[in-house]
C-alpha positions in Angstrom: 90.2 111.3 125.1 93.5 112.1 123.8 96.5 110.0 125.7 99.3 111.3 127.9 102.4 111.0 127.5 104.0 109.7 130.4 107.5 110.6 130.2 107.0 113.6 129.3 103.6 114.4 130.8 102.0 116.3 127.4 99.1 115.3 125.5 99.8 113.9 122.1 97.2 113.5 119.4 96.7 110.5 119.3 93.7 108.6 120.8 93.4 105.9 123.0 92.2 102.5 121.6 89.0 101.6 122.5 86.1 98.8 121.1 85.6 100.9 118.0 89.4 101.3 117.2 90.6 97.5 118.1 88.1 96.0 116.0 89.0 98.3 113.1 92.5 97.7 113.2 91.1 93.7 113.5 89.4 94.7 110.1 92.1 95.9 108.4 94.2 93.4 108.7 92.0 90.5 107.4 91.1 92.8 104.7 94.5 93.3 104.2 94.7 97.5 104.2 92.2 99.8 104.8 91.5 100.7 100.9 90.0 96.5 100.4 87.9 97.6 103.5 86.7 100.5 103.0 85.9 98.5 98.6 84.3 95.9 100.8 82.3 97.9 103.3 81.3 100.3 100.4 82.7 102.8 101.9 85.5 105.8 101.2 88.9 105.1 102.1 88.9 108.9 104.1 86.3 107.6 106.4 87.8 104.4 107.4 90.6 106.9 107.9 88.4 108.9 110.3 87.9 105.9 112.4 91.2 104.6 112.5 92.6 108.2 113.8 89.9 108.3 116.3 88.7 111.5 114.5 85.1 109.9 114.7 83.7 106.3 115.5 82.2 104.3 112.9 78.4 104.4 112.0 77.0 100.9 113.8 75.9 98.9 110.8 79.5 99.7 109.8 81.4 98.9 113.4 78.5 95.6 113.4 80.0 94.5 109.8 83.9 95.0 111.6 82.9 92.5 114.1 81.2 89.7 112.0 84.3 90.2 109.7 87.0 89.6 112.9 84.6 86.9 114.4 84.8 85.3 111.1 88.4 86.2 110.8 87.5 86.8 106.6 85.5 89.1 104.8 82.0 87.2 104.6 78.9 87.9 102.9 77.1 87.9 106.1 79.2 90.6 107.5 77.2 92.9 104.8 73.6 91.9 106.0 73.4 95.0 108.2 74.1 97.2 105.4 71.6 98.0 103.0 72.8 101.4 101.4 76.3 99.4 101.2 75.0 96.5 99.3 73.0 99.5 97.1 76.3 101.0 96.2 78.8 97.8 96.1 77.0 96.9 93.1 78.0 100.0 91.3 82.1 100.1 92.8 82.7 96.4 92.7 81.3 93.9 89.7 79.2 91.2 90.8 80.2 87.6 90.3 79.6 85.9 87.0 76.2 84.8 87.1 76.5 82.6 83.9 
């Protein structure tokens, strides 16, 4: 639902902040931008921009992940635990920890 403007009573692009958008924004900050997000939730920087714009809502193991990372105020492993195919392809973008 796009907002009005209230002085000048036309609709401007932008949408209005709901669960999905606050806890983004939540998100992003801890991360600290949306490109260490979008490396930690194995995702593309374009669709974090999606959600941010309101263009589309995050899938919900993504949005789930959001949450555990602003309940947690940090990016936690335990925010990735409902995200299979992003633990499949973090292994490829980001090197794993030094197992020696």
């Amino acid at each position: 639902m796009a907002v009005q403007h209230e002085t000048i009573g036309t609709p401007v692009a932008r949408q209005a902040p709901n669960v999905y958008r606050r806890t983004l924004a939540r998100a992003i900050e801890i991360a600290g931008g949306e490109e260490p997000l979008a490396r930690f939730l194995a995702c593309t920087p374009a669709e974090i921009a999606k959600w941010t714009t309101g263009e589309s809502n995050p899938p919900m193991p993504f949005f789930l992940a959001m949450v555990d990372i602003a309940a947690a105020n940090a990016l936690t492993a335990m925010a990735l635990e409902n995200l299979p195919a992003a633990r499949a392809r973090r292994s490829t973008w980001i090197p794993a920890p030094d197992s020696r």
